[in-house]
VMD Tcl script that draws the C-alpha trace (Angstrom):
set ca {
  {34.91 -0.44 20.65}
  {31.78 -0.47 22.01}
  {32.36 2.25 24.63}
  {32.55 4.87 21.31}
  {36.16 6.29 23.01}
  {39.21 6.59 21.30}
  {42.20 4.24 22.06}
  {45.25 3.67 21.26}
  {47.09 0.33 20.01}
  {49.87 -0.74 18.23}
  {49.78 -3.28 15.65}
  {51.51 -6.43 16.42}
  {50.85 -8.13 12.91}
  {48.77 -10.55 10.96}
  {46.63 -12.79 12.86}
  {47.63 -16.72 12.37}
  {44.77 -19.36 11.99}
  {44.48 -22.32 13.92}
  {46.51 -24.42 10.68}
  {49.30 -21.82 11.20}
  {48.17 -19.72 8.16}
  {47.74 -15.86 7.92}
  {44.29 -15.33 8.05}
  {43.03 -13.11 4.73}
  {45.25 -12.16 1.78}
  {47.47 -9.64 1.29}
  {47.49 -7.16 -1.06}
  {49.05 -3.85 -2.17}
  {46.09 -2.11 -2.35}
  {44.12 -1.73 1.17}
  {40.79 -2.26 -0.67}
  {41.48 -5.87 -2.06}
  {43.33 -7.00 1.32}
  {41.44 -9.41 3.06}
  {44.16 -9.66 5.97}
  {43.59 -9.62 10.07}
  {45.70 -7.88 12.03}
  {46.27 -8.33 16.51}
  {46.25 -4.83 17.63}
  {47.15 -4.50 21.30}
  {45.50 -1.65 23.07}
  {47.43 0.39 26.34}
  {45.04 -1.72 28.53}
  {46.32 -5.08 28.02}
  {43.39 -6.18 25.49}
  {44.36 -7.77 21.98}
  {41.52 -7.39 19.16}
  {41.22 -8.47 15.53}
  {40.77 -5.74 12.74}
  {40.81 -6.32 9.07}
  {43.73 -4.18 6.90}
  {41.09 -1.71 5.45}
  {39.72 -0.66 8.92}
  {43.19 0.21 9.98}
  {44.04 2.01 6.73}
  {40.55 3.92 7.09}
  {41.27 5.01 10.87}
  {44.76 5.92 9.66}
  {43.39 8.21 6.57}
  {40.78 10.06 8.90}
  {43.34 10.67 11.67}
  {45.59 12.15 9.23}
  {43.06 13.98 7.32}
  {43.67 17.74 6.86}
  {40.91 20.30 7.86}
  {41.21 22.67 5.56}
  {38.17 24.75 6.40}
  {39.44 25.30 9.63}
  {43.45 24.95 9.56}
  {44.00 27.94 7.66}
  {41.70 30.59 9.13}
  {42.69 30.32 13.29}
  {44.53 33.29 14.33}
  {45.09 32.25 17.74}
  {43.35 31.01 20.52}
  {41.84 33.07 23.47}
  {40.09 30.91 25.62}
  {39.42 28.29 27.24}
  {37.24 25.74 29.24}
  {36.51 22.20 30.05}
  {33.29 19.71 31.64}
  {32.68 17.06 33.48}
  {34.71 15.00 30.76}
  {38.19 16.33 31.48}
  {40.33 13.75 33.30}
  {41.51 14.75 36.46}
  {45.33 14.71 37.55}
  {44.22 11.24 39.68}
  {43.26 9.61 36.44}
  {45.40 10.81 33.72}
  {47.88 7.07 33.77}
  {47.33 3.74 33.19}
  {49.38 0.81 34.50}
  {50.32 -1.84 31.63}
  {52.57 -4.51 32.23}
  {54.10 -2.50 35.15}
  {54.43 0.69 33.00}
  {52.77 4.13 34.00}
  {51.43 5.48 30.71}
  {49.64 8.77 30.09}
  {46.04 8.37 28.75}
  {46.05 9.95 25.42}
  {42.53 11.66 25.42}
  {41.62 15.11 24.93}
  {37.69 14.68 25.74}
  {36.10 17.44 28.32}
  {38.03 20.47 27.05}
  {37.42 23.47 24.42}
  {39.20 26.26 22.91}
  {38.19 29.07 21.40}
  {39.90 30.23 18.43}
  {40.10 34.00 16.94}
  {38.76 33.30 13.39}
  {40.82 35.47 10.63}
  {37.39 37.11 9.75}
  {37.55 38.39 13.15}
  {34.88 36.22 14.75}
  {35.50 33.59 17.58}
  {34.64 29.94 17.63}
  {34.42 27.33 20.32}
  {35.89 23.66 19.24}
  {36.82 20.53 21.44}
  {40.21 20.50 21.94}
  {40.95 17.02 19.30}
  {39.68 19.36 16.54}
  {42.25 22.87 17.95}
  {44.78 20.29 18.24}
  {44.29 19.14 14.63}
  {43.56 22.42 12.81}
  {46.52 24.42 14.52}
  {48.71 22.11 16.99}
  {51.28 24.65 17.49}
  {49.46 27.60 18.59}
  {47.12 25.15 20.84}
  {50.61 24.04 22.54}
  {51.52 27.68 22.75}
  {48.42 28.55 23.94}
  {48.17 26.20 26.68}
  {52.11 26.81 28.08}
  {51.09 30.50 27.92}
  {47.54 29.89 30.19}
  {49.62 27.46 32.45}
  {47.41 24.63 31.20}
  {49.77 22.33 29.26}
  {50.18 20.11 33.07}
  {46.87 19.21 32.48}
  {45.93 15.52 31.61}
  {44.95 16.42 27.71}
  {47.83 18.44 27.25}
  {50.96 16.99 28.67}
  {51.00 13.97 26.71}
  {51.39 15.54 22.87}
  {52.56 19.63 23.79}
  {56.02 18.99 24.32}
  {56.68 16.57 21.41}
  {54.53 19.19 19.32}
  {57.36 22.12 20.67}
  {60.22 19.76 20.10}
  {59.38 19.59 16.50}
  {58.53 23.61 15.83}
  {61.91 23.87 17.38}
  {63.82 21.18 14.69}
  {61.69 23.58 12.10}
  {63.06 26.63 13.19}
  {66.61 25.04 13.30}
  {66.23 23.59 9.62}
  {64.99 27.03 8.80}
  {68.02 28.75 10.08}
  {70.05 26.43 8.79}
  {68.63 27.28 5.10}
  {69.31 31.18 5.91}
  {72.97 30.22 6.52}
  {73.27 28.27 3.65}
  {71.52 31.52 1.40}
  {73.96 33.62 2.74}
  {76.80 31.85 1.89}
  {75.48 31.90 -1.37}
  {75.23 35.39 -1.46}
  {78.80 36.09 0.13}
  {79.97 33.96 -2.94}
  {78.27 36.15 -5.29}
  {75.47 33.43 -6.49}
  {72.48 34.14 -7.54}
  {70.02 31.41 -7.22}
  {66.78 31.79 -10.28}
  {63.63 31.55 -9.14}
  {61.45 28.12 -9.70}
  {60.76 28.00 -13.31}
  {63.18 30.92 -14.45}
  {65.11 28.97 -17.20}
  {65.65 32.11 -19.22}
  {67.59 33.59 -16.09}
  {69.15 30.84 -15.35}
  {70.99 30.74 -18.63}
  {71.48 35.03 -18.33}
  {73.52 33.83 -15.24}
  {75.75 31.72 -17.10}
  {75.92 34.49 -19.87}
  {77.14 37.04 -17.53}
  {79.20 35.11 -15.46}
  {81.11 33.58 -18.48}
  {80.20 29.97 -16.61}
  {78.17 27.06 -17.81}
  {77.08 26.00 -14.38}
  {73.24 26.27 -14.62}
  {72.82 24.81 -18.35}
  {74.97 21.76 -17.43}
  {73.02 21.49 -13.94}
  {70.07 21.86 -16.80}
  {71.56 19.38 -19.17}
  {71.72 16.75 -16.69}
  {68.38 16.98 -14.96}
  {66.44 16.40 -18.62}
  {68.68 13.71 -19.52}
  {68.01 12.39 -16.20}
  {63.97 13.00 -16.69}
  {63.46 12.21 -20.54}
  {63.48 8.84 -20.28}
  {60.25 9.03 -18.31}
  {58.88 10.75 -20.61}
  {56.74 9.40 -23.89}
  {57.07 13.02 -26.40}
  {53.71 13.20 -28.40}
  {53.86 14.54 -31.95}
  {52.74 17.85 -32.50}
  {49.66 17.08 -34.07}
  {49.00 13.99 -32.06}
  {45.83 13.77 -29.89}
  {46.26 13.48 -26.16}
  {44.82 9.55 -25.55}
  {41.35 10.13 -23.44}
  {41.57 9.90 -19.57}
  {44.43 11.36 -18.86}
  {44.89 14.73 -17.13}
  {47.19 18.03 -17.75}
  {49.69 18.70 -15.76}
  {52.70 21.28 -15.21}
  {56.15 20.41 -14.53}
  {58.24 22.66 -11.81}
  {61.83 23.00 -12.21}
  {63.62 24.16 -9.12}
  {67.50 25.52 -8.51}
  {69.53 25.09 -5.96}
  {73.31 25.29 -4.88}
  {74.80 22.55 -3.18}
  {76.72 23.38 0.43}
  {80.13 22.65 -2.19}
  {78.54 24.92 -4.44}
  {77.59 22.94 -7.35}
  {74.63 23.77 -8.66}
  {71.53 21.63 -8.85}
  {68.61 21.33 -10.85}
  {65.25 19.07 -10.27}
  {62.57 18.37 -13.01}
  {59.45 17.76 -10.38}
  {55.75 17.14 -11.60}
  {52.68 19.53 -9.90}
  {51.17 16.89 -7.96}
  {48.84 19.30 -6.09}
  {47.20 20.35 -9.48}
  {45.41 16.90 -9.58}
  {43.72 14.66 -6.99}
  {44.73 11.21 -6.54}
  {43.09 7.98 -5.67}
  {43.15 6.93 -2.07}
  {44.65 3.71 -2.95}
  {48.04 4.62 -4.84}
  {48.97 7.73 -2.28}
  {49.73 5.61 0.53}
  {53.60 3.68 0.62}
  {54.44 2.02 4.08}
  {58.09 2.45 4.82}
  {60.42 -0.02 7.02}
  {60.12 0.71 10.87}
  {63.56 2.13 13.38}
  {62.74 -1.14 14.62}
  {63.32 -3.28 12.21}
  {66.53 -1.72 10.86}
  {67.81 -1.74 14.60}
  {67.28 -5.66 14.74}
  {68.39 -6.35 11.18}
  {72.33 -4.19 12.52}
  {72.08 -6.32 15.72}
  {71.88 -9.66 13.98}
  {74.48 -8.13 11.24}
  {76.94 -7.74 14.56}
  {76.47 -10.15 16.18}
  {77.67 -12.48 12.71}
  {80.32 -10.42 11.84}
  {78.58 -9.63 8.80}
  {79.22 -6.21 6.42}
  {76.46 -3.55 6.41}
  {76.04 -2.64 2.54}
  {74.16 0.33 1.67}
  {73.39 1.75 -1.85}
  {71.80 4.79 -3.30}
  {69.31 4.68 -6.63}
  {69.73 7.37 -8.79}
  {66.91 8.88 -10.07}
  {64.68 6.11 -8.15}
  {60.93 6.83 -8.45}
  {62.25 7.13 -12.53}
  {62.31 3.60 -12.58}
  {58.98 2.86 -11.61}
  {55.44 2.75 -13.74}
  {53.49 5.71 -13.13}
  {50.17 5.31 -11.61}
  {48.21 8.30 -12.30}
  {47.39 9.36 -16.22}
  {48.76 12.40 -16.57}
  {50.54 14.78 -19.40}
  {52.49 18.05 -19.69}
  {53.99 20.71 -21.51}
  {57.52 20.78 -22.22}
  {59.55 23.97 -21.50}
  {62.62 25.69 -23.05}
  {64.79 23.58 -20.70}
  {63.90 20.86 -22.49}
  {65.81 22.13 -25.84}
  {64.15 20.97 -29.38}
  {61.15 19.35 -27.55}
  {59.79 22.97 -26.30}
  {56.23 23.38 -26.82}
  {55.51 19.79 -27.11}
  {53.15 17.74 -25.14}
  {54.43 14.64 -23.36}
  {52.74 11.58 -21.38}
  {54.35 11.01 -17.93}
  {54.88 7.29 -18.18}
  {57.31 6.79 -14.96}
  {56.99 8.42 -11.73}
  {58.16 12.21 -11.79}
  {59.26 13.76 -7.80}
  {56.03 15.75 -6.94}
  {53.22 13.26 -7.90}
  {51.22 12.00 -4.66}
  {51.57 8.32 -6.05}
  {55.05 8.85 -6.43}
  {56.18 7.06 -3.26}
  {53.32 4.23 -3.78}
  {54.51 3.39 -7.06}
  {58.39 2.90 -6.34}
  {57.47 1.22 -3.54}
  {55.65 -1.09 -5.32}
  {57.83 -1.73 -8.44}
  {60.48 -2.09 -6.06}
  {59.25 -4.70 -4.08}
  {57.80 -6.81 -6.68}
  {61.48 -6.81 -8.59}
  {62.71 -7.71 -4.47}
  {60.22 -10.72 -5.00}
  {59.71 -12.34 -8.49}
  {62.90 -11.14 -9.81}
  {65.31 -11.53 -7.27}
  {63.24 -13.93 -4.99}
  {63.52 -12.28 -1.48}
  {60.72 -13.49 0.92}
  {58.90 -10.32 2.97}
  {59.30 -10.72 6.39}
  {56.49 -11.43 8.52}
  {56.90 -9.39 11.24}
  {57.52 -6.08 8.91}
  {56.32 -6.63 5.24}
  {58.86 -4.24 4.45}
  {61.84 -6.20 5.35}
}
mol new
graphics top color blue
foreach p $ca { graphics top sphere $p radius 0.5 }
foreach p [lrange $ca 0 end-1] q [lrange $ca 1 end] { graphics top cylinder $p $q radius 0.2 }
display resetview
């Protein structure tokens, strides 16, 4: 844009070519993909973009600031220029449709730094580092009616408030656990995990235990003891977390440390099917009289190829292997190219082995 503003647009899909032909090539990985894309902006106006400008735009906007994020205490002031919209200009007609302008240029906040100093930032970068106590903030001023406000603090409240009920919701469910008498180990406690059992005269944790390695192994490629971890790869721990079901069957999951390693841009990112799509695909299932089948993969992101090079240690809930050091060959839960990688294994079995066609409307479909 050559006015340097920020806009918004949705994407409507790949552009066609005058011989009826995507334009570009897809790919899996945003780097190689040569494909255009229409977005349409609030305005009316339709312009090209190629597939790695709109994956770059979506990385930065969802790029964590770290330096900042965790060191706000609150907010304490707050002002704004010449910049700030005024109540007059804050919609935009499109296609007969008032819609709020989604800008938060002219205004500042100053947040109470943790090391007890203050610091003026535009509002983008409050909103960013600390959305809910920026949305608090400006209910509590009486500024959230205000242009750059009113358009993201109420959808920001609505989802502190689904939080707070899923938090709740996790207290009942602990409690109920405790009225039961359950005691629930701590992430990583095998050893008290199998006291429980001891003392309880139960097998409920080892079995829960039992089932989650059998479940995991398989992903797993077991070194010797004296063999030599192959070069590139990185170490790794594994987590193993307990939990009681709400029918009080207890549950065990085998998850990799994904946060222990960084990633590569390009196998972190797994696009998903859109409401939209599933709404249209039940709509034409109705209106054909045609059965909705559903099924669930156990153990899914097991099946797929993992795409980092990584290794572990294996612990005591792994029985005879303990102490050994194993090569994570399949995706484990809890590596960041976990979703990428089922994702892609799962769609290229959709395609060359069972010869579905994407959809080109929604690649996912």
């Amino acid at each position: 844009m050559e006015d340097n503003a920020e806009h918004v647009g949705i994407i409507n899909g790949r552009k066609i070519g005058p011989d009826g032909k995507f334009i570009g090539k897809f790919n899996e990985n945003p780097i190689l993909d040569t494909s255009i894309y229409e977005i349409e902006f609030q305005d009316g106006r339709v312009e090209s973009y190629f597939a790695n400008q709109i994956v770059e735009c979506i990385l930065n906007e969802s790029e964590v600031q770290s330096n900042i994020d965790h060191h706000i205490k609150d907010f304490v002031d707050h002002r704004k220029d010449a910049k700030a919209l005024t109540k007059n200009e804050a919609f935009l007609k499109v296609r007969g449709k008032v819609i709020p302008k989604r800008t938060t240029k002219g205004w500042h906040l100053c947040a109470e730094l943790s090391n007890g100093r203050t610091e003026w930032m535009d509002l983008k970068t409050a909103k960013n580092a600390s959305p809910i106590k920026a949305a608090r903030y400006a209910i509590a001023n009486k500024i959230s009616n205000e242009p750059a406000f009113r358009w993201w603090v109420p959808y920001v409240l609505k989802k502190q408030e689904r939080i707070t009920k899923a938090v709740k919701r996790r207290s009942t469910k602990r409690r109920k656990t405790e009225k039961f008498g359950l005691e629930v180990p701590k992430p990583n406690d095998v050893e008290r995990a199998l006291q429980i059992d001891n003392e309880t005269g139960t097998t409920h944790w080892s079995t829960a235990l039992a089932k989650e390695t059998k479940t995991v192994l398989p992903a797993l490629k077991i070194l010797e003891r004296n063999e030599k971890i192959p070069p590139g790869y990185k170490y790794i721990d594994l987590l193993t977390i307990f939990g009681v079901k709400m029918d009080l069957t207890r549950k065990v999951r085998i998850c990799a440390r994904g946060d222990q390693i960084s990633a590569p841009p390009d196998v972190i990112y797994a696009s998903v099917v859109t409401r939209e799509s599933i709404r249209i695909g039940f709509i034409l299932a109705s209106l054909n009289d045609l059965n909705i089948l559903t099924a669930d993969v156990a153990g899914a992101y097991l099946n797929a190829p993992c795409a980092e090079k990584v290794y572990t240690a294996l612990g005591e809930e792994f029985g005879d292997y303990a102490g050994r050091k194993a090569i994570i060959k399949m995706t484990l839960y809890g590596l960041k190219s976990a979703g990428y990688s089922w994702r892609s294994f799962c769609a290229r079995v959709l395609r060359e082995e069972l010869n579905f066609i994407p959809c080109r409307a929604d690649m996912d479909v």
